[in-house]
C-alpha positions as CSV (number, residue, x, y, z in Angstrom):
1,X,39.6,-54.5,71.2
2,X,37.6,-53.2,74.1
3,X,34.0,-53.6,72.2
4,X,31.5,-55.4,74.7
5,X,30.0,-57.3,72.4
6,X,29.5,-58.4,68.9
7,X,29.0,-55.9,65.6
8,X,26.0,-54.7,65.2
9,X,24.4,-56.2,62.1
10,X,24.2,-53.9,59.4
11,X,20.8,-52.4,58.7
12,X,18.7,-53.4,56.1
13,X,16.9,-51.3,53.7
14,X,13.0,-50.3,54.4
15,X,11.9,-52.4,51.3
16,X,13.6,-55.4,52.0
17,X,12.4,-55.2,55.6
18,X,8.8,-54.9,54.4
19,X,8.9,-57.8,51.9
20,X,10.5,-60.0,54.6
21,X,7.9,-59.5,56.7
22,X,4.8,-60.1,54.2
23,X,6.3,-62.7,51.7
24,X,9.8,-63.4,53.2
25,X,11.3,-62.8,49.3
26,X,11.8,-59.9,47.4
27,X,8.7,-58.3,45.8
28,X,7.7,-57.7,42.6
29,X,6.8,-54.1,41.4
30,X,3.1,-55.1,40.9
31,X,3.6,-57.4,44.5
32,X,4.4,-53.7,45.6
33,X,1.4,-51.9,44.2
34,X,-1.1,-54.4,45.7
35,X,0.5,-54.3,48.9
36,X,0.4,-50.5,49.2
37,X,-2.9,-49.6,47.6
38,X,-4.2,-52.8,50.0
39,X,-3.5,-50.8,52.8
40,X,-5.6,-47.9,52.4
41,X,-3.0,-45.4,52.7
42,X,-1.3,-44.9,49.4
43,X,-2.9,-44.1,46.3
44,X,-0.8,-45.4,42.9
45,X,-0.5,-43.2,40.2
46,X,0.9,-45.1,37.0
47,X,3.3,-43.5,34.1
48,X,1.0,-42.5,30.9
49,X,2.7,-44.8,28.2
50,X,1.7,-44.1,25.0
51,X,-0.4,-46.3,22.2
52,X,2.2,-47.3,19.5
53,X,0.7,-46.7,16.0
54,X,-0.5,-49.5,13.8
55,X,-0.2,-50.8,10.6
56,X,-2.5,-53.3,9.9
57,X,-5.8,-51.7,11.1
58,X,-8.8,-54.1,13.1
59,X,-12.1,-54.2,11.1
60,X,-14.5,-53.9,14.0
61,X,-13.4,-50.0,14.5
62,X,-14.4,-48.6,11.1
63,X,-14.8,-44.7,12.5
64,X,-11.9,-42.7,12.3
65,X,-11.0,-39.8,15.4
66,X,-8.6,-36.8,15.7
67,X,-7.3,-36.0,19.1
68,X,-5.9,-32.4,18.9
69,X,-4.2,-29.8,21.6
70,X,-2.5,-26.2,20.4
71,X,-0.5,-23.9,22.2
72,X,-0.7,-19.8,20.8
73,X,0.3,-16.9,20.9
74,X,-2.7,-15.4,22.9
75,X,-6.5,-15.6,22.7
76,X,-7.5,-14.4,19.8
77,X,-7.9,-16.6,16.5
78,X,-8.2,-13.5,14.3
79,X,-4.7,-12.0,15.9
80,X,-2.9,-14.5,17.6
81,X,-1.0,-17.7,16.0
82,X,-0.8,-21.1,16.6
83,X,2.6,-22.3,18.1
84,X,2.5,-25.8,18.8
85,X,0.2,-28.3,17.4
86,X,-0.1,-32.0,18.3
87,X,-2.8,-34.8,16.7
88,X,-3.2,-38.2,17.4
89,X,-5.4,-40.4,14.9
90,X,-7.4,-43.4,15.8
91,X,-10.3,-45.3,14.9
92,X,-13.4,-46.2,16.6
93,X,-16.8,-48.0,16.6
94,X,-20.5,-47.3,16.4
95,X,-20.7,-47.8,20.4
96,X,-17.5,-45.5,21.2
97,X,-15.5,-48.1,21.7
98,X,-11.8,-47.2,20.2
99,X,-9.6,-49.1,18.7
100,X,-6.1,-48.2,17.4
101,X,-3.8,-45.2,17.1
102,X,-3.3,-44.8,13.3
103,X,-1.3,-41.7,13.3
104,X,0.7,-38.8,15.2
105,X,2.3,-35.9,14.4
106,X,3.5,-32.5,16.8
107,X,4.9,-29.6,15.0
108,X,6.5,-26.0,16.3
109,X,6.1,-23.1,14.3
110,X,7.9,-19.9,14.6
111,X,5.2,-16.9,15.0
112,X,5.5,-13.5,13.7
113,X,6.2,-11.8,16.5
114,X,7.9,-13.1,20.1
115,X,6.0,-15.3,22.1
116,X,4.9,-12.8,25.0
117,X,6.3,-14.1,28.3
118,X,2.8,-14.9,29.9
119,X,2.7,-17.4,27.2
120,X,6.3,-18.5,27.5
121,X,5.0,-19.0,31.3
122,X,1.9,-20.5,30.5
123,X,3.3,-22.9,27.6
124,X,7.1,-23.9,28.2
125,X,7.3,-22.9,24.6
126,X,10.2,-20.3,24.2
127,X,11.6,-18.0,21.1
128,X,14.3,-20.0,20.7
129,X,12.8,-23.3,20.9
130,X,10.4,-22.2,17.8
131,X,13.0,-20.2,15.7
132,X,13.0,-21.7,12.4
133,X,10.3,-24.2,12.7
134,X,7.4,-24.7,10.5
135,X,4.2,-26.8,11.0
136,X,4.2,-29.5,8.1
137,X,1.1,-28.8,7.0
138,X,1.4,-31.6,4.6
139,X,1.4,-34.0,7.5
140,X,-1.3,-32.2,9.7
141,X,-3.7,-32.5,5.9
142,X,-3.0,-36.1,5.6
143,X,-4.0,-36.9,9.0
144,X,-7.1,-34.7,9.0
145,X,-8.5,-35.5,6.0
146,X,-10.5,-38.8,6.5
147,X,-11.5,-37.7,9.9
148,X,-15.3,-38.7,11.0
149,X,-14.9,-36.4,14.5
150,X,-11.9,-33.9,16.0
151,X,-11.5,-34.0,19.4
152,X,-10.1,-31.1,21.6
153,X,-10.2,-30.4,25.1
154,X,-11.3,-26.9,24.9
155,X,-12.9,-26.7,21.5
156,X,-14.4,-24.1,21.7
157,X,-10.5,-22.2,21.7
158,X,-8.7,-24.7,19.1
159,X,-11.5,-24.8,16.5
160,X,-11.1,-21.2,15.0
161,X,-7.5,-21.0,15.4
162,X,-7.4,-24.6,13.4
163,X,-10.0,-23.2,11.0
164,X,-7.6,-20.4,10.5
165,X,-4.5,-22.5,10.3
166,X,-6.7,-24.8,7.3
167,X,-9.1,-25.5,5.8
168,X,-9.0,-28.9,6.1
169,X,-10.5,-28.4,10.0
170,X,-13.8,-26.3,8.3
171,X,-17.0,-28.6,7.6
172,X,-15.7,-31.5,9.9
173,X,-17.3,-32.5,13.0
174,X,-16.6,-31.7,16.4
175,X,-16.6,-32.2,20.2
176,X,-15.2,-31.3,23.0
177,X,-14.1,-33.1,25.9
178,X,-14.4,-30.5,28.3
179,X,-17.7,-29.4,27.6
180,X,-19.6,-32.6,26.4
181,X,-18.7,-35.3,29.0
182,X,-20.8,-34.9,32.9
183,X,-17.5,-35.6,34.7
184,X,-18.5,-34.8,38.0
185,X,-21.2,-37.6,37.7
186,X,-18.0,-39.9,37.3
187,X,-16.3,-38.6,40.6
188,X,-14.1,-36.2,38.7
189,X,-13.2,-32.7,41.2
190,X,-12.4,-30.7,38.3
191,X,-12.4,-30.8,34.4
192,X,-9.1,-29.3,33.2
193,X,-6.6,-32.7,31.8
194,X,-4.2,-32.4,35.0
195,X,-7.4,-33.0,37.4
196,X,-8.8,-36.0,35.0
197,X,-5.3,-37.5,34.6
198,X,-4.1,-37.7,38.0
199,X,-8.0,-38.9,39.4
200,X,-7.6,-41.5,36.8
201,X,-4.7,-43.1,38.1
202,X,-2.1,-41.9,35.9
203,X,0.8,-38.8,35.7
204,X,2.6,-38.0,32.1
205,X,5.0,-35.4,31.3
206,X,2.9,-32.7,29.5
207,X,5.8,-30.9,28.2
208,X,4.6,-31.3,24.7
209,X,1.3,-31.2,22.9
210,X,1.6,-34.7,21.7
211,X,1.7,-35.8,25.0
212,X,-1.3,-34.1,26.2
213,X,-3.2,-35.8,23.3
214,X,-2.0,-39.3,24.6
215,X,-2.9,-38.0,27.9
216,X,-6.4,-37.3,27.0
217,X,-6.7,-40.9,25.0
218,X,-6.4,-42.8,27.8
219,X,-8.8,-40.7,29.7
220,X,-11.1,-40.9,27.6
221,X,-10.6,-44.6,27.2
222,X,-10.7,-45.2,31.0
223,X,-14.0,-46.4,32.7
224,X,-13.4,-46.1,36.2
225,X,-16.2,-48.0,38.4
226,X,-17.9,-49.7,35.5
227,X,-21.5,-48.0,36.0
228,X,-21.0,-45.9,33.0
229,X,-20.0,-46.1,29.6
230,X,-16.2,-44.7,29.1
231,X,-16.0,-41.3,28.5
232,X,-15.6,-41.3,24.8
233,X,-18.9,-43.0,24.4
234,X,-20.6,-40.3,25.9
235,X,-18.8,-37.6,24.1
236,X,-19.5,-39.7,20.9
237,X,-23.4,-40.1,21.8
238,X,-23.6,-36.3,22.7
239,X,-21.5,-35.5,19.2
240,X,-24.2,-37.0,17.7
241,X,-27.2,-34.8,19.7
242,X,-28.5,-31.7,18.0
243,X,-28.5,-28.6,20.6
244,X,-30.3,-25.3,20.0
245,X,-28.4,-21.8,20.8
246,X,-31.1,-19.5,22.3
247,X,-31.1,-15.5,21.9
248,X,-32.8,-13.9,25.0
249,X,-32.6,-10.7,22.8
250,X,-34.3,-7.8,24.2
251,X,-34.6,-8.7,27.5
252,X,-35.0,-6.5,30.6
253,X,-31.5,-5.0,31.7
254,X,-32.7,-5.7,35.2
255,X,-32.9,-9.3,34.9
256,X,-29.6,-10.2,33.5
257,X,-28.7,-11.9,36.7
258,X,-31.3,-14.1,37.0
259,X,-30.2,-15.3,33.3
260,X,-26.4,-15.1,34.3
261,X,-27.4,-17.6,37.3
262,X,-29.6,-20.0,35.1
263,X,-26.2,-20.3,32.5
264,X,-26.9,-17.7,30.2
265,X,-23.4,-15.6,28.5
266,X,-23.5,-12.8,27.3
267,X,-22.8,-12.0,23.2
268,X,-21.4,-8.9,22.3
269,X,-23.0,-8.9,18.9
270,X,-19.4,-9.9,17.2
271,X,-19.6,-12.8,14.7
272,X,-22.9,-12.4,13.3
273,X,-24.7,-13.5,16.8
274,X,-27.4,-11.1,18.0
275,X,-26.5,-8.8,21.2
276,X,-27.7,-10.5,24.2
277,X,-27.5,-13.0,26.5
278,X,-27.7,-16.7,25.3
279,X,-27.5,-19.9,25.9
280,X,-26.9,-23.9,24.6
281,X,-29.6,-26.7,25.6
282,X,-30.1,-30.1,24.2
283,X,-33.0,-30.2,21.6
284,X,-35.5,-31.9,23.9
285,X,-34.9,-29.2,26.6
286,X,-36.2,-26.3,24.1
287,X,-39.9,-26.3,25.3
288,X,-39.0,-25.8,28.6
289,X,-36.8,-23.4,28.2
290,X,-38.6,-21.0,25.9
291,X,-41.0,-21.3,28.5
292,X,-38.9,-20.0,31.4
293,X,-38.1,-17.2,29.5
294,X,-41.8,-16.1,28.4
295,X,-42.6,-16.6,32.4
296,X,-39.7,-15.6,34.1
297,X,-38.2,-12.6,31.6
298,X,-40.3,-11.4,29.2
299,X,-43.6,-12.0,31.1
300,X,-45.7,-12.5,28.2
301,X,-46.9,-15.6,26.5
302,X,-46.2,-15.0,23.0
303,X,-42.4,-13.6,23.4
304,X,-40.3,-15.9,20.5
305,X,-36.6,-15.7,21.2
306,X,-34.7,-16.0,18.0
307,X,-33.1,-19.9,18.6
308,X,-30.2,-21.5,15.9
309,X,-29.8,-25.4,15.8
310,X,-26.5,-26.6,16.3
311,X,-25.0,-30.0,15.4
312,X,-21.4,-31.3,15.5
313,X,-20.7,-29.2,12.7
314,X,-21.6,-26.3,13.9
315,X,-20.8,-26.0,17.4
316,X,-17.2,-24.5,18.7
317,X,-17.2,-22.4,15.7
318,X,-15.6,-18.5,16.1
């Protein structure tokens, strides 16, 4: 009655505003991506779907690939029991191309003993989300089985506890995605999945192993700038590579930090391996290594550090 003018118009919403502006209609999701990531200012990060299995499998990928993660009760194989396990199969090719998902399975199995809280922390994994489940080992078998390469993130931790789990992980080959792909070369800050998801351009859940594996597929599927082949092509390439473990045994106490710097660890003498410090180099590096330690360590010409060769099959063992 005493208003000195007309109603204001009502507001309208920051999204709407923005699309009149550029396109005067309403955008499209994808209209909305371009528009942000053309500005410089946002960076997208797109849900992780996952791969639906096949049935009818493409010729052309004729390899066939295990992508495992397991969650356990602590660190050690010999004490400690697996938990959780997830496995994705797919095939590949000769180049480390990969094809399709053939196969997935994620199981929770109840442990001996309670799941100490760290782990409950660490894992999500609680007593009572485990009580009365049992891995179907059955299924985990059948998947295995025709396997031509396992693939874990941190190998060198799932291999003995899936050793111990079954047999049908001894005598197969495998690598390890951590270890086995230069990722920093590829613009990656950091190695551990969260790091190489999010830097890809993706987020997923990660509340479950099988999601972690999915994770890790597309990763490793996911070629970036285009100046490299994808990550699973080098990890399939450096599979292939024989390495040689060398034993600096008996060298001086007083130079352990000069092999500490240069990537040497340290073996307690546990598992068969000699006591002393060691370390993994590609076969072609072996000269030049032997020789730094004759000049550099044991000062003499004719020293022969006991070496072991290591292929796919052998590496990541306990």
């Amino acid at each position: 009655m005493f208003s000195d003018g007309p109603p204001a118009a009502p507001a309208k919403s920051p999204v709407k505003m923005s699309a009149a502006r550029t396109a005067n209609v309403a955008l499209s999701e994808q209209e909305m991506v371009d528009h942000l990531a053309a500005t410089g200012r946002y960076r997208i990060l797109r849900k992780l779907e996952s791969r639906p299995v096949v049935r009818s499998l493409r010729p052309e990928f004729p390899h066939k690939g295990i992508i495992l993660d397991t969650e356990t009760t602590g660190l050690n194989h010999r004490k400690e029991e697996i938990i959780e396990i997830g496995l994705i199969a797919f095939t590949f090719d000769d180049q480390g191309s990969i094809g399709d998902v053939t196969g997935i399975y994620g199981g929770l199995q109840q442990p001996g003993k309670p799941i100490p809280p760290e782990i409950v922390k660490l894992t999500g994994i609680t007593d009572d989300m485990v009580a009365g489940q049992k891995i179907d080992i059955e299924a985990v078998e059948t998947l295995v089985a025709p396997a031509d390469l396992i693939i874990a993130h941190n190998a060198g931790f799932d291999r003995p506890f899936c050793e111990a789990f079954s047999r049908v992980f001894c005598n197969k080959a495998w690598a390890c995605s951590n270890a086995e792909i230069d990722w920093s070369a590829r613009g990656f800050e950091g190695t551990k999945l969260g790091y190489l998801v999010g830097q890809g351009g993706y987020f997923h859940d990660g509340h479950r192993a099988v999601d972690d594996c999915f994770a890790l597929l597309e990763v490793l599927d996911r070629n970036v700038d285009g100046h490299y082949p994808s990550p699973f092509a080098e990890l399939y390439r450096a599979s292939q590579r024989s390495r040689v473990r060398i034993f600096a045994e008996n060298s001086p106490y007083d130079l352990k930090d000069h092999l500490k710097a240069r990537g040497y660890r340290w073996s307690d003498g546990s598992e068969g391996r000699p006591k002393s410090w060691w370390i993994e180099v590609d076969e072609a590096a072996l000269a030049d290594e032997i020789d730094y330690l004759r000049r550099e360590i044991y000062r003499h010409p004719e020293a022969d550090p006991p070496t072991k060769y290591l292929t796919a099959f052998d590496r990541f063992r306990a």
